[in-house]
C-alpha positions as CSV (number, residue, x, y, z in Angstrom):
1,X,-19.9,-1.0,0.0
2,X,-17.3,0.9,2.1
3,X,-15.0,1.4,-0.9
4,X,-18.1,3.7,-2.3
5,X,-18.7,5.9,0.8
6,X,-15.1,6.8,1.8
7,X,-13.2,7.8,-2.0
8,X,-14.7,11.5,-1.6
9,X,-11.7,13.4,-0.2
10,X,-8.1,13.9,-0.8
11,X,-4.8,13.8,1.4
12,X,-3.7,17.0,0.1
13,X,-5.6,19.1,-1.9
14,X,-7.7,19.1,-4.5
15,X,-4.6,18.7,-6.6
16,X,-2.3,16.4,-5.7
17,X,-2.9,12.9,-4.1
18,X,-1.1,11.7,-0.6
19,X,0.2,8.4,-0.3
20,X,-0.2,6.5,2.5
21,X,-0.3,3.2,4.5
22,X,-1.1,0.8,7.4
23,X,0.1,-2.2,9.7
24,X,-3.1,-4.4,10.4
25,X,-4.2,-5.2,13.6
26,X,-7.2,-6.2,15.5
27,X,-7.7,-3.7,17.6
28,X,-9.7,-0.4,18.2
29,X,-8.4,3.1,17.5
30,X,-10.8,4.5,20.8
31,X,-8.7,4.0,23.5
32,X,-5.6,6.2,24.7
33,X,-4.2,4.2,27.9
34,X,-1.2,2.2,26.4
35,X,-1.0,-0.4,28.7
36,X,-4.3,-1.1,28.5
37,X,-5.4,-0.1,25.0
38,X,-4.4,-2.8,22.8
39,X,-7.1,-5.4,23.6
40,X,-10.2,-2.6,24.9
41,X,-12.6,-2.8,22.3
42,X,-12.1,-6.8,21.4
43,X,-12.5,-7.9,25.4
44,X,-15.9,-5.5,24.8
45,X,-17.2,-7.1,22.0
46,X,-16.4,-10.6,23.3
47,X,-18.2,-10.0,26.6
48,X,-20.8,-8.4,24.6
49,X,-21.4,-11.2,22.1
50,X,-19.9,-8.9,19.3
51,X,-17.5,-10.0,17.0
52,X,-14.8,-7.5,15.4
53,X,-12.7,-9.6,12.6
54,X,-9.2,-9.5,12.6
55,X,-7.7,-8.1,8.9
56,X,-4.2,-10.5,9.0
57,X,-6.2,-12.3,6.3
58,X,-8.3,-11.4,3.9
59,X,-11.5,-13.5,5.2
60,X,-14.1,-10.7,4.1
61,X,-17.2,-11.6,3.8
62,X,-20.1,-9.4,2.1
63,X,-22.8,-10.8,4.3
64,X,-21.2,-10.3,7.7
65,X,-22.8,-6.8,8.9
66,X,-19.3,-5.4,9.9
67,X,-20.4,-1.5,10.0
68,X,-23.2,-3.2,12.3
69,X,-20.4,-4.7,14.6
70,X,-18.0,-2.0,14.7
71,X,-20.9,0.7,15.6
72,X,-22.0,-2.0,18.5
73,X,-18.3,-2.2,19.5
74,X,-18.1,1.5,20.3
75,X,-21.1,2.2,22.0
76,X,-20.1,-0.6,23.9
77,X,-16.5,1.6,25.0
78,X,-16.2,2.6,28.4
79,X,-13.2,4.5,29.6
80,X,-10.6,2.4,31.0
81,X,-10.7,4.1,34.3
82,X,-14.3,3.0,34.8
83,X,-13.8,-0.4,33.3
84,X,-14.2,-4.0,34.8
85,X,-12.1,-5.8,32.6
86,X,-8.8,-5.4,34.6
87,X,-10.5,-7.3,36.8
88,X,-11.5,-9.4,34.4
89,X,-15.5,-9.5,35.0
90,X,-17.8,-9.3,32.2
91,X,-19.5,-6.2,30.8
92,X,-22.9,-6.2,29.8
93,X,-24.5,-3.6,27.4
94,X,-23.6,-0.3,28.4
95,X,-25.5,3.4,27.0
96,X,-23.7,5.2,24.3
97,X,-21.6,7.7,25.6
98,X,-23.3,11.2,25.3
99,X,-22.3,13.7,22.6
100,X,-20.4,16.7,23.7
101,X,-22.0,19.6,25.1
102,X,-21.1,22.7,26.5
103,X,-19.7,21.0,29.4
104,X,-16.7,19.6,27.2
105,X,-13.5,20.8,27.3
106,X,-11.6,22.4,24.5
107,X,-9.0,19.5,25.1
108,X,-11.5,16.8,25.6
109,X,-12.8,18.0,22.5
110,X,-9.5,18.1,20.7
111,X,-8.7,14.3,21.8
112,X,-12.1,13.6,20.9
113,X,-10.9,14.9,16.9
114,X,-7.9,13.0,17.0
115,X,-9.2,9.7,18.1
116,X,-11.5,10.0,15.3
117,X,-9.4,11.0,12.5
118,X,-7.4,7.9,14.0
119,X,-10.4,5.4,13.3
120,X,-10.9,6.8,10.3
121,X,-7.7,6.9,9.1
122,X,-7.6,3.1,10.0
123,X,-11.0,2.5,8.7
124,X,-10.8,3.4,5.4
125,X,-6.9,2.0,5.0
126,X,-8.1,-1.6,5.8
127,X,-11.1,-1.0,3.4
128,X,-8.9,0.5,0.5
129,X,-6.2,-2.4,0.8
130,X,-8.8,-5.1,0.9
131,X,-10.4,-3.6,-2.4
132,X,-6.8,-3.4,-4.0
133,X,-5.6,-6.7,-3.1
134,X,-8.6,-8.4,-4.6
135,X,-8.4,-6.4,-7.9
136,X,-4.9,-7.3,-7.7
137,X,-4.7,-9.2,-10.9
138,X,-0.8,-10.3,-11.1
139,X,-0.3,-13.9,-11.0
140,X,0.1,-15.8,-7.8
141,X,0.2,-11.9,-6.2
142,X,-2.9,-12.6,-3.8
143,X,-1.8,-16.1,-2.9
144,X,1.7,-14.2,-1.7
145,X,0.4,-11.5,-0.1
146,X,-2.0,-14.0,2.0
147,X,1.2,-15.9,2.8
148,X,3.0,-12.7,4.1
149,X,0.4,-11.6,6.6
150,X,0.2,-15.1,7.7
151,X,4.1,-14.6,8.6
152,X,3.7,-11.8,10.6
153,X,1.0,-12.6,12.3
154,X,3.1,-15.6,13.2
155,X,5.7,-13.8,14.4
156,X,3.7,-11.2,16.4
157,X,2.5,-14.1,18.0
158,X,5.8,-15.6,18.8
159,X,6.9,-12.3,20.0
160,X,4.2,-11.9,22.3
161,X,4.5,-15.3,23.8
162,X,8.3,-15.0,24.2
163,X,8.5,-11.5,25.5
164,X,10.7,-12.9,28.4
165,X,12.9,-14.7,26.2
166,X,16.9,-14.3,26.0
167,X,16.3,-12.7,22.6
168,X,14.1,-10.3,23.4
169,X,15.6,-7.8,25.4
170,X,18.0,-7.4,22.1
171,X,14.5,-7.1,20.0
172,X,12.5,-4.4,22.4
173,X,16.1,-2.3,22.4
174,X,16.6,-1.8,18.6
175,X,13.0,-0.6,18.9
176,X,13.1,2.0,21.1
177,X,16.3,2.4,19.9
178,X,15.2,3.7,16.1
179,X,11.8,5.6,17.8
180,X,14.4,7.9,19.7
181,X,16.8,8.2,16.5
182,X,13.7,8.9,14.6
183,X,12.5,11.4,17.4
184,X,9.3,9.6,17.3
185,X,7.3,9.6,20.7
186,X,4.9,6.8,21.9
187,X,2.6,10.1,22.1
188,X,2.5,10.7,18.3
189,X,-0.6,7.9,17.8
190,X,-1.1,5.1,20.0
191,X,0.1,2.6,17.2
192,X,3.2,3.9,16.5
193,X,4.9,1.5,18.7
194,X,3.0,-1.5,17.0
195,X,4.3,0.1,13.5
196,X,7.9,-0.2,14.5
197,X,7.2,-3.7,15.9
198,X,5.7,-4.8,12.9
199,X,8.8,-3.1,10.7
200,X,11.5,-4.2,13.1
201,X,9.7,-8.2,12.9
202,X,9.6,-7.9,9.0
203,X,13.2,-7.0,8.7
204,X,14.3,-9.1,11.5
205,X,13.4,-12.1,9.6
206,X,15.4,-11.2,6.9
207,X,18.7,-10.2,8.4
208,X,18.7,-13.2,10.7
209,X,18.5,-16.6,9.2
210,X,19.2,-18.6,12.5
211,X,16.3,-16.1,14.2
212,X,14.2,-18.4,16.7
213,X,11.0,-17.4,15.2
214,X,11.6,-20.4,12.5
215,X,12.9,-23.3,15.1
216,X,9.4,-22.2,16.9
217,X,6.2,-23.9,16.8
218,X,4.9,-20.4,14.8
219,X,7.4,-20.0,12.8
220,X,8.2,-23.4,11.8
221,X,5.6,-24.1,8.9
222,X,7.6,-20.8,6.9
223,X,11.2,-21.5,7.6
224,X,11.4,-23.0,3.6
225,X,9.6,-20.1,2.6
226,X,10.6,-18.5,-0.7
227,X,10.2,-15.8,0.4
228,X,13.3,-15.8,2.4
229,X,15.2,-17.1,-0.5
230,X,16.5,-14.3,-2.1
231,X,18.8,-16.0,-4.4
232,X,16.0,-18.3,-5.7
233,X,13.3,-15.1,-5.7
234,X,15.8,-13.0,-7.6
235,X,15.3,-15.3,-10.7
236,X,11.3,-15.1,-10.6
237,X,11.1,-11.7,-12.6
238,X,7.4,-10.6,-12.4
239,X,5.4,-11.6,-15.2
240,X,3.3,-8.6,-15.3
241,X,2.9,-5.8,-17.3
242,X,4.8,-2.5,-16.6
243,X,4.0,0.6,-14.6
244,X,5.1,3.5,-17.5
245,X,2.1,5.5,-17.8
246,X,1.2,7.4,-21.1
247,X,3.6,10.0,-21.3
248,X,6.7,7.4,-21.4
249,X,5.5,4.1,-23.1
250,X,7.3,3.8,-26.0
251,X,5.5,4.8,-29.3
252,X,6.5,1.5,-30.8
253,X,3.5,-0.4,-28.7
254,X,1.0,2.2,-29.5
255,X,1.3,1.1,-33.1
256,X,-1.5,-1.0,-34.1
257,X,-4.5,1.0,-32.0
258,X,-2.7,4.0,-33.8
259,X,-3.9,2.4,-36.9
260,X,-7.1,1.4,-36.0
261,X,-7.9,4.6,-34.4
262,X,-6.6,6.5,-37.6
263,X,-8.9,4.3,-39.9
264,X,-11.8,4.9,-37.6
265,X,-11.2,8.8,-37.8
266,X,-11.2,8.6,-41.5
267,X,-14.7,6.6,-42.0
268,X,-16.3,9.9,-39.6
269,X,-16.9,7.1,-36.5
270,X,-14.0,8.9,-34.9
271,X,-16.7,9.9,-31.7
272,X,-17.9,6.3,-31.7
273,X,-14.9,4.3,-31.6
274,X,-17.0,1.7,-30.3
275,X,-19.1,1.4,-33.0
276,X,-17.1,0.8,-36.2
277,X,-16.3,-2.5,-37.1
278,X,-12.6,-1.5,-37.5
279,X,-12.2,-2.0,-33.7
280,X,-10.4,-5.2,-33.1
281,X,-13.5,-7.1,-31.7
282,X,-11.4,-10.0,-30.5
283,X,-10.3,-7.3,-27.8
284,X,-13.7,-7.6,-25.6
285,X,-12.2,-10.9,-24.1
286,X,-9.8,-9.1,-22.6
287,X,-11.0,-5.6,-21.7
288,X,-14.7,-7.1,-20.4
289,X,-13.5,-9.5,-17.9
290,X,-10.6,-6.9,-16.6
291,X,-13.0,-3.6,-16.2
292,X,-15.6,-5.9,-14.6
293,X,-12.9,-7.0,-12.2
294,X,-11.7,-3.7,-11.1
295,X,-15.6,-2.7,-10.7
296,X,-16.3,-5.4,-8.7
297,X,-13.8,-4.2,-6.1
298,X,-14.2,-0.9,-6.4
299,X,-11.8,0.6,-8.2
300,X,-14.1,1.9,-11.0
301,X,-17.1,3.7,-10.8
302,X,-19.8,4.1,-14.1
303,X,-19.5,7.3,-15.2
304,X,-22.7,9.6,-15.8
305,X,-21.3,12.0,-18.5
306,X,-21.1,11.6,-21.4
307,X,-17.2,12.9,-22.4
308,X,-14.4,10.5,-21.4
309,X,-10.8,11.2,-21.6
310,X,-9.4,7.8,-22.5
311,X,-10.6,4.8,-24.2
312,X,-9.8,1.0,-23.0
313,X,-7.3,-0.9,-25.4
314,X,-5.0,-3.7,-25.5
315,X,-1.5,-3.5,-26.7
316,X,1.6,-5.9,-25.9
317,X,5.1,-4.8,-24.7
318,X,8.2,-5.9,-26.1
319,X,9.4,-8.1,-22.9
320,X,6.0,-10.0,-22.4
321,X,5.4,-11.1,-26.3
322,X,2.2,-12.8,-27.0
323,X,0.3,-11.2,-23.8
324,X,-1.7,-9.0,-24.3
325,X,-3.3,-6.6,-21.6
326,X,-6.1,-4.1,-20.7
327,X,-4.3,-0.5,-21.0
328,X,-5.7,2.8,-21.0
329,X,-4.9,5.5,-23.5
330,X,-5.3,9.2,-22.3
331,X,-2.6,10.9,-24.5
332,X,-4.7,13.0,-26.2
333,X,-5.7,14.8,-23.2
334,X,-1.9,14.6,-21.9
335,X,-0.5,17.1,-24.4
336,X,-2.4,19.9,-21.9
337,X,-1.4,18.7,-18.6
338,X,1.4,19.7,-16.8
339,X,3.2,18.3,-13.4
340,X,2.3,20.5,-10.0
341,X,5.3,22.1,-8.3
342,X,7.1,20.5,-6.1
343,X,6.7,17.3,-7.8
344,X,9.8,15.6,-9.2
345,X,10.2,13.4,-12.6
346,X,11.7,10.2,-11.3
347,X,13.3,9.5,-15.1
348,X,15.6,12.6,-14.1
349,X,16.5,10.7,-10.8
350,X,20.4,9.1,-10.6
351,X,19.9,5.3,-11.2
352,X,19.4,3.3,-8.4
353,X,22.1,0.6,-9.0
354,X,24.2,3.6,-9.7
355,X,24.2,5.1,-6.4
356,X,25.0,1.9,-4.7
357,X,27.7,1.5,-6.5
358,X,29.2,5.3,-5.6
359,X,28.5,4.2,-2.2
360,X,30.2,0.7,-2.5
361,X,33.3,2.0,-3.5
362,X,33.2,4.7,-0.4
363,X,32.4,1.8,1.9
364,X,34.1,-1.7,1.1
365,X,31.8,-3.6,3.8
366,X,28.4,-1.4,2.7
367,X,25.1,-3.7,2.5
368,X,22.4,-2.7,0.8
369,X,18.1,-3.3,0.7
370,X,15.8,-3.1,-2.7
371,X,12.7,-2.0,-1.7
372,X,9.6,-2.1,-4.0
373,X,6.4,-0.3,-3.2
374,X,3.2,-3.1,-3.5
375,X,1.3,-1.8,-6.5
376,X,-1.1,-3.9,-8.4
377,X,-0.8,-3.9,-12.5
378,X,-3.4,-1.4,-13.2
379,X,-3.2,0.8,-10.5
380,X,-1.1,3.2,-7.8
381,X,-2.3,2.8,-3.6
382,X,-3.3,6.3,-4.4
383,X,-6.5,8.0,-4.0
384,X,-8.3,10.8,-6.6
385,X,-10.8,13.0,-4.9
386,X,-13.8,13.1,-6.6
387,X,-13.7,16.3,-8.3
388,X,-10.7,15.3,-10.0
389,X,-11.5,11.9,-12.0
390,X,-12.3,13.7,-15.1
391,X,-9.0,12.5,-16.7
392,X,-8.5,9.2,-15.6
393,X,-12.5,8.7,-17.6
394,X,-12.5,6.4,-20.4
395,X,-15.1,4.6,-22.7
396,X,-14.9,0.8,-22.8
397,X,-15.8,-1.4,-26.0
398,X,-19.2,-1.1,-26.6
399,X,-19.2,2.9,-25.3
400,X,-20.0,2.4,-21.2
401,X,-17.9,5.0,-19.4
402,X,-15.7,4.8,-16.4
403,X,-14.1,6.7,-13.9
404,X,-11.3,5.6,-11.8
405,X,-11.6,6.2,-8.1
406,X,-7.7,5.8,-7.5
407,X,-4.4,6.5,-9.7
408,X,-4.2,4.3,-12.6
409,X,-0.7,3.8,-13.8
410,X,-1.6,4.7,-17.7
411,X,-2.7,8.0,-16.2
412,X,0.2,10.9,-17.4
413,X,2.3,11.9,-14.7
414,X,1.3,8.5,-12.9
415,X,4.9,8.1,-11.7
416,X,5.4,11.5,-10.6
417,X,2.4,11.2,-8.2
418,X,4.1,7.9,-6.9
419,X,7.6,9.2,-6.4
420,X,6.0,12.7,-4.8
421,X,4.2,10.3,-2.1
422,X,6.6,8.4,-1.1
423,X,8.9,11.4,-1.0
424,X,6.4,13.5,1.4
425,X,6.5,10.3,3.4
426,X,10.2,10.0,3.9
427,X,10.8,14.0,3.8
428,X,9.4,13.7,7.4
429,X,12.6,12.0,8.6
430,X,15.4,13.8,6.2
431,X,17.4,14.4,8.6
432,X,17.9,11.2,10.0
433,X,18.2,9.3,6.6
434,X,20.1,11.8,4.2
435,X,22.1,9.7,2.6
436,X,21.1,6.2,3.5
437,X,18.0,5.9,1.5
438,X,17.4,6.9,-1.7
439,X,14.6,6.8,-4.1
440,X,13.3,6.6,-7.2
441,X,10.1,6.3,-8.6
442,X,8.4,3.4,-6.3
443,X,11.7,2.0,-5.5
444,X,14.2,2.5,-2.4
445,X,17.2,1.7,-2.2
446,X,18.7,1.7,1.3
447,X,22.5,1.2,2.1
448,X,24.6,1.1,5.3
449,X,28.8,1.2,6.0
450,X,27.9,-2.1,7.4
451,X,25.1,-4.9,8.0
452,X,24.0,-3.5,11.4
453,X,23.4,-0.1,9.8
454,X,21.6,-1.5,6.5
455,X,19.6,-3.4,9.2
456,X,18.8,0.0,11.4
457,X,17.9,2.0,8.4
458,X,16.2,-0.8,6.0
459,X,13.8,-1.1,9.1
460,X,13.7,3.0,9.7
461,X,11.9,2.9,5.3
462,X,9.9,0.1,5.9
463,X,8.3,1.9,9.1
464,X,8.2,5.9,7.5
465,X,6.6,4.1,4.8
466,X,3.4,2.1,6.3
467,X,2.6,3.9,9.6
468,X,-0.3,6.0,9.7
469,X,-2.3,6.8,8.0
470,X,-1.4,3.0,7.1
471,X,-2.1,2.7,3.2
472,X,0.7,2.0,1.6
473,X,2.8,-1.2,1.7
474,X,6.4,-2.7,0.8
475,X,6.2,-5.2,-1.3
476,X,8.4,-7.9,0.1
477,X,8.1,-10.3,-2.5
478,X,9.8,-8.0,-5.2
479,X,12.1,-6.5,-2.5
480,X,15.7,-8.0,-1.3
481,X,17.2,-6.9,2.4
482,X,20.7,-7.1,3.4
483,X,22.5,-7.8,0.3
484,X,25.7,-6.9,-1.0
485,X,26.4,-4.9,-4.5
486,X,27.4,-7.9,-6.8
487,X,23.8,-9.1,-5.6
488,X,22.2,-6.0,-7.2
489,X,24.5,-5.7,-10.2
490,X,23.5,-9.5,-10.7
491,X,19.9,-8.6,-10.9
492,X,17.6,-8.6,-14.0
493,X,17.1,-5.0,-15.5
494,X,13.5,-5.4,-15.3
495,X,13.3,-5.3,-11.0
496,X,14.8,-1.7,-11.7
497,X,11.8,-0.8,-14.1
């Protein structure tokens, strides 16, 4: 499994988590000519008899040999100034390139690195997001996100068939328009103009309700969407449980393990939880089926010591009464930990809705965009390297223990991590958004004097936020574009959670 060989290493350090993020595509991260690069390895594989899947859909399938594939693919590559494929002939099999020698440049070997470090980053973000959107365990939240990459590969289609269209020129401009506000080269990675075509497409649909994408023959099948109902969506408040972790979870919903770990202490069990018969055995029902879930994908790992720093329980919150959920409780290990410098506590952060209104009355006409982060209910898009699980462990009913292999949300500090990654992400291009985007926790808000400028910058976060390395996502289905302040004000408490 590919979720099992690529967890080992950290963005940052062996400290802190990165966050990160990616646009899908088809394509191969091996080629450098831009005109020509975009279709290189899947032409290859074609005339070769190899297919590469697509990753607009989740279609995976455990039996197809894709590593297979994907080596075949590149020792299939030729370089594009040798190749026959602009001339449209077929290729047959070709010897893999040789490995470099003395003979190689320093700079061959340097573009060597980074195209590379470009598969992989791509490689293992389309791995991790398949393995978090299956464990995603929200309701209806696979069927949407299915339904969103279905959209926009829709409209990348329309938008490659219509190229020449009277549209289009206005499309292309605020493109290169934002790369060059953004100081952002075509040189940086060779995706980085797909990124902004994919952001600028996303919002575009959005901020333009008569946008000929839905009167097309692509488009036309999503033009009732709910999606695009933002009125309607704003009444669908998530039924899912919330993202506090440890540290801030009120006490009130701790209650009743409280007592049943207290009782369990008392009979001398206390270091086999598991094993009195004061643990709530109706709990398995839930806690079995949900770790076995997250294992599947491979989000857990088993665990081959025998000390654990949490245990599985089940509680209910206050807004969700009579559904109870799989939580994790590590606070006994979070009275020694302590938050890393520079991270930031996102409780301490002004209020969201508050700093739209400052800039509302500032700027009669401003517009404003919501911005959610995808996150599943368990879980951040966050990796831990593997020398630092040891305090997201935890022993399940019957005693197994775990390990998580990415940022569970119960973990202390979980939110810190979160709001410090999407910071580092957005710190990138400070200069250009001071003041129009602000954040908080795993929520943006972005505003603009006017609806052009809430269109330029809402599409400016939606690209800092998933181009390379291409992990982490906006959740489009919890986030509202282009709307004015008595939208916001009007909106349950809960989306600001």
């Amino acid at each position: 499994r590919w979720i099992n060989d690529l967890d080992t290493d950290e963005e940052l350090s062996d400290t802190e988590y990165q966050e990160v993020s990616e646009g899908e595509d088809d394509g191969s991260d091996w080629e450098s000519d831009e005109e020509y690069a975009e279709g290189v390895i899947e032409e290859l594989s074609e005339a070769a008899g190899v297919t590469i899947r697509g990753r607009w859909v989740d279609d995976h399938n455990e039996k197809e040999p894709r590593w297979q594939d994907m080596v075949m693919a590149l020792e299939l590559w030729e370089d594009p100034s040798l190749s026959n494929l602009r001339e449209n002939k077929a290729v047959g099999y070709r010897a893999p390139r040789l490995p470099p020698n003395a003979m190689t440049s320093a700079g061959e070997m340097e573009d060597m690195k980074e195209q590379w470090e470009l598969f992989i980053d791509r490689t293992r973000a389309s791995s991790f997001k398949e393995a978090w959107h299956k464990a995603d365990l929200e309701p209806g939240a696979q069927e949407k996100y299915a339904e969103t990459q279905k959209i926009m590969k829709a409209y990348v289609d329309f938008f490659a068939k219509g190229t020449k269209g009277p549209w289009a020129p206005g499309m292309l401009e605020r493109q290169f328009m934002l790369m060059m506000l953004l100081e952002v080269g075509p040189d940086v990675h060779r995706r980085v103009k797909r990124d902004m075509t994919f952001a600028n497409a996303m919002i575009t649909c959005f901020f333009e309700a008569d946008n000929p994408f839905f009167a097309s023959e692509e488009g036309l099948p999503w033009s009732n969407s709910t999606l695009f109902d933002q009125e309607a969506r704003a009444k669908m408040i998530p039924d899912v449980r919330s993202s506090h972790s440890n540290r801030i979870r009120s006490a009130d919903q701790w209650k009743k393990w409280d007592k049943v770990r207290h009782e369990v202490m008392k009979s001398g069990q206390g270091a086999f939880l598991w094993a009195s018969d004061k643990y709530p055995q109706d709990w398995k029902y839930i806690t079995r089926p949900t770790i076995a879930h997250l294992y599947r994908h491979g989000l857990l790992a088993p665990r081959y010591k025998p000390e654990y720093s949490g245990c599985a329980v089940v509680l209910e919150e206050p807004s969700r009464p009579g559904k109870p959920e799989l939580y994790f409780d590590f606070r006994e290990d979070a009275q020694e930990m302590k938050p890393r410098q520079p991270m930031q506590d996102p409780l301490k952060v002004k209020p969201l809705l508050e700093s739209a209104r400052d800039y509302a009355a500032k700027n009669p006409d401003a517009y404003f965009s919501f911005l959610r982060i995808w996150s599943a209910p368990h879980f951040w898009p966050l990796m831990l390297g593997y020398d630092n699980r040891d305090g997201t462990s935890f022993a399940d009913d019957i005693g197994r223990t775990w390990e998580w292999k990415f940022v569970p949300k119960d973990m202390p500090f979980s939110e810190w991590s979160m709001h410090h990654s999407l910071r580092l992400r957005l710190n990138e291009y400070e200069k250009v958004i001071e003041g129009k985007i602000f954040l908080k926790g795993d929520k943006l808000l972005v505003v603009g004097k006017n609806w052009g400028m809430c269109r330029n910058y809402s599409t400016i976060a939606y690209f800092a936020l998933t181009t390379r390395p291409w992990r982490l996502e906006v959740d489009v289905w919890k986030s509202f574009f282009g709307v004015k302040l008595d939208f916001l004000e009007n909106l349950d408490e809960r989306w600001w959670e």
